[in-house]
N, C-alpha and C positions, 0 to 999 in steps of 0.2 A: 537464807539458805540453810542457818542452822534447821530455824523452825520445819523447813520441808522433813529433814532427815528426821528430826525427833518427834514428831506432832504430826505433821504432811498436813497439805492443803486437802480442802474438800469443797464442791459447788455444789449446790441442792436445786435440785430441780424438780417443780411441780407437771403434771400432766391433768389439766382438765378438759372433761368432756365428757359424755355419754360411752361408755364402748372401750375410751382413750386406756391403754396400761402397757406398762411393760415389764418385762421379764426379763432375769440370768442365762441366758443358754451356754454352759461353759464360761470362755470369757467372752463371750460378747453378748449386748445386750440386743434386745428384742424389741421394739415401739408396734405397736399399736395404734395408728393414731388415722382409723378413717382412710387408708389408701387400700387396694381390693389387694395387697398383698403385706406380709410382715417386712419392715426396716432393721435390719440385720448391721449393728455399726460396732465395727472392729478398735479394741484399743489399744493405743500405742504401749511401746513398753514402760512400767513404773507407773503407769497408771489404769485402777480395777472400777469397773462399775459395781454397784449395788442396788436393791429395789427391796428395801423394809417393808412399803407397800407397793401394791400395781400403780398408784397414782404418785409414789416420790421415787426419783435416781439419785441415785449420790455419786459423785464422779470424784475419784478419792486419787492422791498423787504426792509425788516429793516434789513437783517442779510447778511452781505458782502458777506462769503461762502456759505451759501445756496443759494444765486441768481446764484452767479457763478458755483456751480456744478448743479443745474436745468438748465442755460445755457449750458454747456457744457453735459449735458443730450441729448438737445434738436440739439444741429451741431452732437449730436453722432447718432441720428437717418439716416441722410446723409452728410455725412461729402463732403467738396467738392474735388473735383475730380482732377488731377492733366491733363488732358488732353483737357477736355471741359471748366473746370472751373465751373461746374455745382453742385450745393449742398446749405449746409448751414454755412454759415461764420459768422464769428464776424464782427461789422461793422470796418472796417480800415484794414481790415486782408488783407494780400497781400499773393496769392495762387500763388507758383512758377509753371508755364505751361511746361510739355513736347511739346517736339516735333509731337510726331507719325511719323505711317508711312512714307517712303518715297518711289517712284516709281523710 
């Protein structure tokens, strides 16, 4: 609890894809991600989104679990994909790839 108040948590999260980003609008953030309209996700209070790039979010907070379930909110909107590798990951997340087809 100290560390929340003096340091605060932060989860990082990556967005890959073609197209994939998002953006600050005020406080809430923006996704991009492949649906024919923008993802619009509201945050709780004490905790701010950030986008250094269009392809990282930073989900920044005093309270460990509420970072981490607004994170885990947020890859739940596209979670990535096991084929393309395409969606939203945690940064360091290692996505195991299928195969596909084969001719």
């Amino acid at each position: 609890m100290v560390q929340g108040v003096t340091a605060g948590f932060e989860k990082r999260l990556e967005i890959v894809g073609v197209g994939y980003r998002a953006s600050v609008k005020g406080d809430n953030l923006e996704l991009l991600v492949g649906f024919s309209h923008p993802v619009l996700i509201e945050p709780p209070e004490n905790v701010q989104f950030e986008t250094p790039q269009p392809q990282v979010v930073l989900v920044r907070g005093i309270d460990k679990q509420v970072v981490g379930q607004v994170a885990a909110k947020v890859r739940s909107i596209r979670p990535p994909e096991p084929y393309k590798g395409k969606g939203i990951r945690y940064a360091g997340e290692f996505v195991q790839r299928k195969v596909g087809k084969r001719a």
